[in-house]
Biopython code that builds the backbone (N, CA, C, O; Angstrom):
import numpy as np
from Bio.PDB.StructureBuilder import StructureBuilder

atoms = [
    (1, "UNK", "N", (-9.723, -9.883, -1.340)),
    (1, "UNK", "CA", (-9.233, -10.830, -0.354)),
    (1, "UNK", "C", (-8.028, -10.204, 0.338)),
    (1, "UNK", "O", (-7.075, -9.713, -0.268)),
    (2, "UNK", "N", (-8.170, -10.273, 1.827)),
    (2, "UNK", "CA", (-6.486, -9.964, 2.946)),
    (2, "UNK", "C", (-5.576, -10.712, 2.147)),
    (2, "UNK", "O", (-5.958, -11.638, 1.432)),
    (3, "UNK", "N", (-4.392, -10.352, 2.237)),
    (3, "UNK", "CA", (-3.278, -10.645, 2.090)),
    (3, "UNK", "C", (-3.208, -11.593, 3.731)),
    (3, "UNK", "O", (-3.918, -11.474, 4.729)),
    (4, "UNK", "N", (-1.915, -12.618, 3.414)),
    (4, "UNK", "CA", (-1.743, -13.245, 4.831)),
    (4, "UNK", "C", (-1.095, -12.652, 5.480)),
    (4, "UNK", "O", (-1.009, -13.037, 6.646)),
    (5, "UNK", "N", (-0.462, -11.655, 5.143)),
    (5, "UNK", "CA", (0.254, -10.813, 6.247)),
    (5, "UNK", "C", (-0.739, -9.689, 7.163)),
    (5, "UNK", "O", (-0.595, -9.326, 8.330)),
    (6, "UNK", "N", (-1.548, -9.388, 6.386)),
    (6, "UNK", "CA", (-2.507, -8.321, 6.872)),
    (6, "UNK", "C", (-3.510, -9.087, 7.712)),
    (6, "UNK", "O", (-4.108, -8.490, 8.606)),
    (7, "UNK", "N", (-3.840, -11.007, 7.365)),
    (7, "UNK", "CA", (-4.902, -11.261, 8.245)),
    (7, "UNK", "C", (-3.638, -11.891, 9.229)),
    (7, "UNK", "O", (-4.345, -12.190, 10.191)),
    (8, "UNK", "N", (-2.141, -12.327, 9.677)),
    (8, "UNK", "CA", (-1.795, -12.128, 10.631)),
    (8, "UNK", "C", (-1.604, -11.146, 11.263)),
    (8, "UNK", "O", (-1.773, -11.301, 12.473)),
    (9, "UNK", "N", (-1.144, -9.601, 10.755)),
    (9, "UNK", "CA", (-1.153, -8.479, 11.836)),
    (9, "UNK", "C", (-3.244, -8.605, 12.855)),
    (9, "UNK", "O", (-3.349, -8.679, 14.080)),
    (10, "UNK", "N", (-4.080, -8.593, 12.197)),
    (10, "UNK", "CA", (-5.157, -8.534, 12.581)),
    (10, "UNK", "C", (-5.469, -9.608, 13.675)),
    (10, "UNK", "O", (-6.172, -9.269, 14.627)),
    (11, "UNK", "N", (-5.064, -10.678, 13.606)),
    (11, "UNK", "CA", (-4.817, -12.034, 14.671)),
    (11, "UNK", "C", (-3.769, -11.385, 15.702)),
    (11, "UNK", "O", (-3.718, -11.846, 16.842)),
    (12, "UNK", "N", (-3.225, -10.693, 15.456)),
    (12, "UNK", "CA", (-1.472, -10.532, 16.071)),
    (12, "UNK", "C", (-2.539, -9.174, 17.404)),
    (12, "UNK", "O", (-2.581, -9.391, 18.615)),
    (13, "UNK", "N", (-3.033, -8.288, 16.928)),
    (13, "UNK", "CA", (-3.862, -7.473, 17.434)),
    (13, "UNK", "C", (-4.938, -7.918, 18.261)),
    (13, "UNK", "O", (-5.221, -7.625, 19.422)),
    (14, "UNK", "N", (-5.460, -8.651, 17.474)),
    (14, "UNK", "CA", (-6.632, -8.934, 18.464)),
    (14, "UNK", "C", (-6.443, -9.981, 19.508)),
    (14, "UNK", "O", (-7.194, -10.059, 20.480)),
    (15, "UNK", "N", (-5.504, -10.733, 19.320)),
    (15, "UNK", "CA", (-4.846, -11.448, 20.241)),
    (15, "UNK", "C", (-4.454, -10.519, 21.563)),
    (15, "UNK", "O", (-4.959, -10.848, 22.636)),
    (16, "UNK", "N", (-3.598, -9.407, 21.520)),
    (16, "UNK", "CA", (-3.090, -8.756, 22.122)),
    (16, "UNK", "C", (-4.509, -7.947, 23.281)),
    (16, "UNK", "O", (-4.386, -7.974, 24.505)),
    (17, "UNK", "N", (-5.276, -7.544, 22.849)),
    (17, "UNK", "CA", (-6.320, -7.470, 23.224)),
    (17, "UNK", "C", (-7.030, -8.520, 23.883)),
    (17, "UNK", "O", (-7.317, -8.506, 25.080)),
    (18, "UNK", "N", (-7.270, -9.315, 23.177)),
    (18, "UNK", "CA", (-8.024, -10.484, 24.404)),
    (18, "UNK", "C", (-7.216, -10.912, 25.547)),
    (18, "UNK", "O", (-7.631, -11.114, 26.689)),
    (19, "UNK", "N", (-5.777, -11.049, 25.031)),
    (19, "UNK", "CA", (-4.654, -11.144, 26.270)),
    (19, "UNK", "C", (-5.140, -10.680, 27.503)),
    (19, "UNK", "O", (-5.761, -11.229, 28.413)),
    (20, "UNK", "N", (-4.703, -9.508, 27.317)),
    (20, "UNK", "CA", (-5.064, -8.327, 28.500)),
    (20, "UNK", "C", (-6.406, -8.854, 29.516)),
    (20, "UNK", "O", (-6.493, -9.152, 30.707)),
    (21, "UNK", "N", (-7.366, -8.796, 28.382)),
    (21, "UNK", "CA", (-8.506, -9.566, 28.911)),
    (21, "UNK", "C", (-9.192, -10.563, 29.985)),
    (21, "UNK", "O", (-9.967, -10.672, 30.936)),
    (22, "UNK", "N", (-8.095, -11.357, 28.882)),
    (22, "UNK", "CA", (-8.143, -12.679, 29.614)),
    (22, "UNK", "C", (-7.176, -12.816, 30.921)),
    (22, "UNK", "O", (-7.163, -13.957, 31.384)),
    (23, "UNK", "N", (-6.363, -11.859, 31.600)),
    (23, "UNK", "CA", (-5.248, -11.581, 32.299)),
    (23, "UNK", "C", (-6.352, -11.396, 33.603)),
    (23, "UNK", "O", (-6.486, -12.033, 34.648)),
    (24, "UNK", "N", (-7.150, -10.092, 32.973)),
    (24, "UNK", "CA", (-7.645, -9.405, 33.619)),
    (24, "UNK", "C", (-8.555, -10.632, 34.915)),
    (24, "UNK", "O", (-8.256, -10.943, 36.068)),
    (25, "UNK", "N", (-9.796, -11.069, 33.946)),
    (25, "UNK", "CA", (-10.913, -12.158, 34.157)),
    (25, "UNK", "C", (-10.144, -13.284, 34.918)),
    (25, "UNK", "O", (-10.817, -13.711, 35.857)),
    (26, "UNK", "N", (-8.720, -13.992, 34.763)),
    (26, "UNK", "CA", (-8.582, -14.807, 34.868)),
    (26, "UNK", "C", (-7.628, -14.302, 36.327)),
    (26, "UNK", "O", (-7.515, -15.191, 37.171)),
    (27, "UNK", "N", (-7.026, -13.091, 36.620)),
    (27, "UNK", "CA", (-7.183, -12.623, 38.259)),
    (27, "UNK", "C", (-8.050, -12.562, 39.124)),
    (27, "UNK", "O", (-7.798, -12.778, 40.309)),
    (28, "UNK", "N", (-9.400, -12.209, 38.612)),
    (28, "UNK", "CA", (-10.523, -12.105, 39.258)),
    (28, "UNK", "C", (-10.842, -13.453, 39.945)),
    (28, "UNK", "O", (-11.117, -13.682, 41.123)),
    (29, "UNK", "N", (-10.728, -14.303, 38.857)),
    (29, "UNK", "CA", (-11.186, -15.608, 39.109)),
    (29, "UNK", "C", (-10.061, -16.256, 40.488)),
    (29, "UNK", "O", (-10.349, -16.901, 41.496)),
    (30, "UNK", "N", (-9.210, -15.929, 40.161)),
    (30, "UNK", "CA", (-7.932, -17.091, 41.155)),
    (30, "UNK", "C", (-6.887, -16.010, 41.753)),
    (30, "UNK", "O", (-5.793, -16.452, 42.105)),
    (31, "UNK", "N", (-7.169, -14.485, 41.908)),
    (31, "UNK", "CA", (-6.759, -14.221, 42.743)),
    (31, "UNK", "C", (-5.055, -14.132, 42.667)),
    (31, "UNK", "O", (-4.432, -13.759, 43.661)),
    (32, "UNK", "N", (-4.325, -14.522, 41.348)),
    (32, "UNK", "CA", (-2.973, -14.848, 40.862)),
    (32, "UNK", "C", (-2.689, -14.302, 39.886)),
    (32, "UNK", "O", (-3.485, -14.351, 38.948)),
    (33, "UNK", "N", (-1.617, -13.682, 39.771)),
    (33, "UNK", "CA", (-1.006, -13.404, 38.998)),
    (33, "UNK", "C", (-0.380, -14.432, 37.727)),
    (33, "UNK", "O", (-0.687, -14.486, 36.536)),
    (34, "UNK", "N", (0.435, -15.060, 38.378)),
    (34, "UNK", "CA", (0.688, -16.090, 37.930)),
    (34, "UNK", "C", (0.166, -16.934, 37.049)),
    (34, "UNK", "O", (0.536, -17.118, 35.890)),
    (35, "UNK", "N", (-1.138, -17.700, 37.915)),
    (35, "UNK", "CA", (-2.495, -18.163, 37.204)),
    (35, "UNK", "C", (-2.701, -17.693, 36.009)),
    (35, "UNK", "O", (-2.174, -18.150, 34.995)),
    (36, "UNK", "N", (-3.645, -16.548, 36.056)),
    (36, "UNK", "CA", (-4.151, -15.788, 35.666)),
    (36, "UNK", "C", (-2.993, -15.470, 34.341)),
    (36, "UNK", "O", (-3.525, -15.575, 33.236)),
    (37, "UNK", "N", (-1.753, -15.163, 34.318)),
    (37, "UNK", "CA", (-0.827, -15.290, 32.830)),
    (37, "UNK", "C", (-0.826, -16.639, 32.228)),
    (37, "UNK", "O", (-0.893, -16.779, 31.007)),
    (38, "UNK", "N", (-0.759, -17.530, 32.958)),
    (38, "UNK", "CA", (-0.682, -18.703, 32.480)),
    (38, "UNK", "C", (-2.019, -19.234, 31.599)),
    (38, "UNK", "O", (-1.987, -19.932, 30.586)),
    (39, "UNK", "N", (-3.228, -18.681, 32.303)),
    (39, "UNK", "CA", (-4.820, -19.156, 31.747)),
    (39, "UNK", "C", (-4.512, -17.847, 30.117)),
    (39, "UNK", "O", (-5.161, -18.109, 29.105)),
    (40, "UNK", "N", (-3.866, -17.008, 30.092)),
    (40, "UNK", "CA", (-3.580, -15.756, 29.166)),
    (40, "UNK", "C", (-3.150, -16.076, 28.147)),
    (40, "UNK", "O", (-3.703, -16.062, 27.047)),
    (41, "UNK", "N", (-1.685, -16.527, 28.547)),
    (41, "UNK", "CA", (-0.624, -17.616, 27.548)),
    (41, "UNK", "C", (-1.862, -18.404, 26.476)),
    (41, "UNK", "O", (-2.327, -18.369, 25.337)),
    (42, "UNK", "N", (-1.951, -18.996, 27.596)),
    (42, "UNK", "CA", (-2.722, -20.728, 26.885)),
    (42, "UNK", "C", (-4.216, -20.325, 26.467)),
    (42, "UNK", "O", (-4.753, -21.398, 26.190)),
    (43, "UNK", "N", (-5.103, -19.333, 26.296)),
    (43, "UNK", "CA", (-6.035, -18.856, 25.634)),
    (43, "UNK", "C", (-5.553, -17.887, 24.439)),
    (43, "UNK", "O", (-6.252, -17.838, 23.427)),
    (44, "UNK", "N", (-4.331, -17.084, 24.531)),
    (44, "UNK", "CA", (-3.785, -16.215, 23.398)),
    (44, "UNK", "C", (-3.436, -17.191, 21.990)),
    (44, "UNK", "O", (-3.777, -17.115, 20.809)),
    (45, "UNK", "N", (-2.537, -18.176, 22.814)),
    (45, "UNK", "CA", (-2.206, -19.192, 21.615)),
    (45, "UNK", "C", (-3.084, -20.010, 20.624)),
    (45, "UNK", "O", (-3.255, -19.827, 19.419)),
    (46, "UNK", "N", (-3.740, -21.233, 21.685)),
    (46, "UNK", "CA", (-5.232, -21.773, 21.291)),
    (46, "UNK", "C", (-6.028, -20.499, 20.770)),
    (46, "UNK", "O", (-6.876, -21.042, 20.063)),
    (47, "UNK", "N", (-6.261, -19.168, 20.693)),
    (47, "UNK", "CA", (-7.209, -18.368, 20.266)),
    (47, "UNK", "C", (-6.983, -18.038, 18.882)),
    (47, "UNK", "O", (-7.866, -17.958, 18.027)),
    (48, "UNK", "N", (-5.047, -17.744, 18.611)),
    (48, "UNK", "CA", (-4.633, -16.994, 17.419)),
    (48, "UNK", "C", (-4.560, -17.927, 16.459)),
    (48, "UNK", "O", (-4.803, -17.634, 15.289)),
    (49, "UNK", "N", (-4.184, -19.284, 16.875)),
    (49, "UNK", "CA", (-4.365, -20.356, 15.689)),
    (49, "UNK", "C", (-5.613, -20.216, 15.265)),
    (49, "UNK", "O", (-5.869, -19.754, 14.153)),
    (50, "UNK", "N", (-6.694, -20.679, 16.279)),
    (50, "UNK", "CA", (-7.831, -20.812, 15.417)),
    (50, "UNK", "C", (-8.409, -19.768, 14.868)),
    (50, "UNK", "O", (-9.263, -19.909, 13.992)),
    (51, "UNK", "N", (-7.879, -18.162, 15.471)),
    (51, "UNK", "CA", (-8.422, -17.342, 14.346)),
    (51, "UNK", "C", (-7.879, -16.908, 13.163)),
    (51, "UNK", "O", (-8.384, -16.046, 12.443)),
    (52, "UNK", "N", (-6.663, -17.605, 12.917)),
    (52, "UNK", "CA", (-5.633, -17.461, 12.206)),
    (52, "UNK", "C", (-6.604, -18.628, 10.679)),
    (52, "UNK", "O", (-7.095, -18.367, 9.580)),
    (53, "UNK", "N", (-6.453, -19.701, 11.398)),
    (53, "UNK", "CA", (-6.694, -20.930, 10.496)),
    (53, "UNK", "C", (-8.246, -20.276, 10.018)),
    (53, "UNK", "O", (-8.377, -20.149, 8.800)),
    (54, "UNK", "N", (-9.313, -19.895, 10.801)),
    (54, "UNK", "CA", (-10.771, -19.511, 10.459)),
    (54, "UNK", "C", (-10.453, -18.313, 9.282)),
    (54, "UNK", "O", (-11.189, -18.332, 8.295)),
    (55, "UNK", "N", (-9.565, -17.450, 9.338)),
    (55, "UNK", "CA", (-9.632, -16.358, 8.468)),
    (55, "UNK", "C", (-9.103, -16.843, 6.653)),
    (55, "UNK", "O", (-9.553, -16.656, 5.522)),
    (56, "UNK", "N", (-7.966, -17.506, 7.244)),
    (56, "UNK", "CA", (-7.969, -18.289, 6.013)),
    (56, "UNK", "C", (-8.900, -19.089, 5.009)),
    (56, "UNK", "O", (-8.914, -19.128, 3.778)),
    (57, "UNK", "N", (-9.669, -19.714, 5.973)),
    (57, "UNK", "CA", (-10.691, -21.195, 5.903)),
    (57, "UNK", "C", (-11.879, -19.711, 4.404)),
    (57, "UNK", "O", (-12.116, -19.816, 3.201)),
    (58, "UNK", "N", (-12.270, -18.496, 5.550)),
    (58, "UNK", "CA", (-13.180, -17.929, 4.844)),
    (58, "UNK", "C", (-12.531, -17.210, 4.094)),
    (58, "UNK", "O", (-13.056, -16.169, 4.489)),
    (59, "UNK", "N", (-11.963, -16.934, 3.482)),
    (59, "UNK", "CA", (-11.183, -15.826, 2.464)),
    (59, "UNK", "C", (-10.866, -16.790, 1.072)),
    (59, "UNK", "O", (-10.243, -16.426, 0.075)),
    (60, "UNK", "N", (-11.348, -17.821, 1.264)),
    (60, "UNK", "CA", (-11.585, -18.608, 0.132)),
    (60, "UNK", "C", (-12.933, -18.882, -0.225)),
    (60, "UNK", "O", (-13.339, -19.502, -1.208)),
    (61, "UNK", "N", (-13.602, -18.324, 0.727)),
    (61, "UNK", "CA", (-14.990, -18.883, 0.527)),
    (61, "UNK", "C", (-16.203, -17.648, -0.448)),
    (61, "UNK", "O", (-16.697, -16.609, -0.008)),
    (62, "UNK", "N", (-16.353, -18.182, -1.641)),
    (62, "UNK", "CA", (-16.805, -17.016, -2.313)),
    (62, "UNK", "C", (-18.494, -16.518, -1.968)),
    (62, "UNK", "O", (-19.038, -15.471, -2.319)),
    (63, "UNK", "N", (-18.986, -17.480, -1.289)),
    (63, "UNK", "CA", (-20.409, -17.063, -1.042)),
    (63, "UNK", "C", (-20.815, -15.727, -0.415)),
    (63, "UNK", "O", (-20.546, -15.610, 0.781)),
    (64, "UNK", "N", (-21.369, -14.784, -0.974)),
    (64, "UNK", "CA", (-21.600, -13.473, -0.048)),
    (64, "UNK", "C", (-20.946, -12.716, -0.905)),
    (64, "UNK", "O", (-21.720, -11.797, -1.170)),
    (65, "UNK", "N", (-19.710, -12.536, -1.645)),
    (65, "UNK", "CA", (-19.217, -11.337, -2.083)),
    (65, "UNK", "C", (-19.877, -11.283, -3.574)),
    (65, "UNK", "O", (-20.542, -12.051, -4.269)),
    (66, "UNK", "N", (-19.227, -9.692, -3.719)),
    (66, "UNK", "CA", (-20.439, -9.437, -4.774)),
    (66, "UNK", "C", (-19.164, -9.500, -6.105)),
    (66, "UNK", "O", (-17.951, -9.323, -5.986)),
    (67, "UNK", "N", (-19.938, -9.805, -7.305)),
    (67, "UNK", "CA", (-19.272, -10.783, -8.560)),
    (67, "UNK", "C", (-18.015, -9.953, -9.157)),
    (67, "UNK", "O", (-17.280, -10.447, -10.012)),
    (68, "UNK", "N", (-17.801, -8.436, -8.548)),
    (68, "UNK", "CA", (-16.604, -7.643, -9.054)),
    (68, "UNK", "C", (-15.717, -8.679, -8.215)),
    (68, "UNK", "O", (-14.862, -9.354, -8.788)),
    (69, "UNK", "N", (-15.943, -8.779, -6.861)),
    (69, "UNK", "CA", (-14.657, -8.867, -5.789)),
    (69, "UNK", "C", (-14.252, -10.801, -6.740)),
    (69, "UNK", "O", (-13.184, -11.236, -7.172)),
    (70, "UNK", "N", (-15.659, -11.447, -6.715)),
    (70, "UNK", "CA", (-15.519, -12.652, -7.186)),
    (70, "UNK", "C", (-14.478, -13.071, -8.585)),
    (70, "UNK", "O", (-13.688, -14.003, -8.742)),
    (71, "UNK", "N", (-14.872, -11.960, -9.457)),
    (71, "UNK", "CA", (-14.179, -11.892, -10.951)),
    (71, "UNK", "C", (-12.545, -11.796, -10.579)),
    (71, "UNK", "O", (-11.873, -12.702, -11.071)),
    (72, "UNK", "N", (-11.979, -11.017, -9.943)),
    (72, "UNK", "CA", (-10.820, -10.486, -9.796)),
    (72, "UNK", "C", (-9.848, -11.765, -9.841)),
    (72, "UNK", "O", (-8.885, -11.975, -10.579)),
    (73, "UNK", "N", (-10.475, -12.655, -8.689)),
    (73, "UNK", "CA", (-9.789, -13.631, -8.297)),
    (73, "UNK", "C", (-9.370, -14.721, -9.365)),
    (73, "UNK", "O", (-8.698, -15.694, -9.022)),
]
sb = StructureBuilder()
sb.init_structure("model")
sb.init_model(0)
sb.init_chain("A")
sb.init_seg("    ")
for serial, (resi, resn, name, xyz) in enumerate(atoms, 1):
    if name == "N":
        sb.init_residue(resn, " ", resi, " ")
    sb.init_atom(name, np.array(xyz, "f"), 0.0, 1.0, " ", f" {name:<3s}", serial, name[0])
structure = sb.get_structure()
């Protein structure tokens, strides 16, 4: 199982990445700068919670791993 620090750097990253992304797509769309950070902001945040809260949710969930990783715990 991640440690919570290791599944926030991984949220913290991939956040940073979709950012950009979503910067990108969301100029295209409206032509703004502005916009377009603001649609960034407010998809980075709403995105990192819920992938924040989802990583947690499954890192408890023992179905799928195999009975060494299961035993440890």
């Amino acid at each position: 199982m991640d440690s919570k620090t290791k599944l926030l750097a991984k949220a913290v990253t991939w956040q940073v990445a979709g950012f950009f992304s979503m910067m990108l797509i969301g100029f295209v769309f409206t032509g703004s700068v502005t916009a377009s950070g603001g649609i960034a902001i407010a998809g980075s945040i709403t995105g990192f919670v819920a992938y924040f809260l989802h990583e947690i949710v499954w890192s408890h969930v023992t179905w799928g791993r195999s009975k060494d990783v299961v035993a440890k715990q």
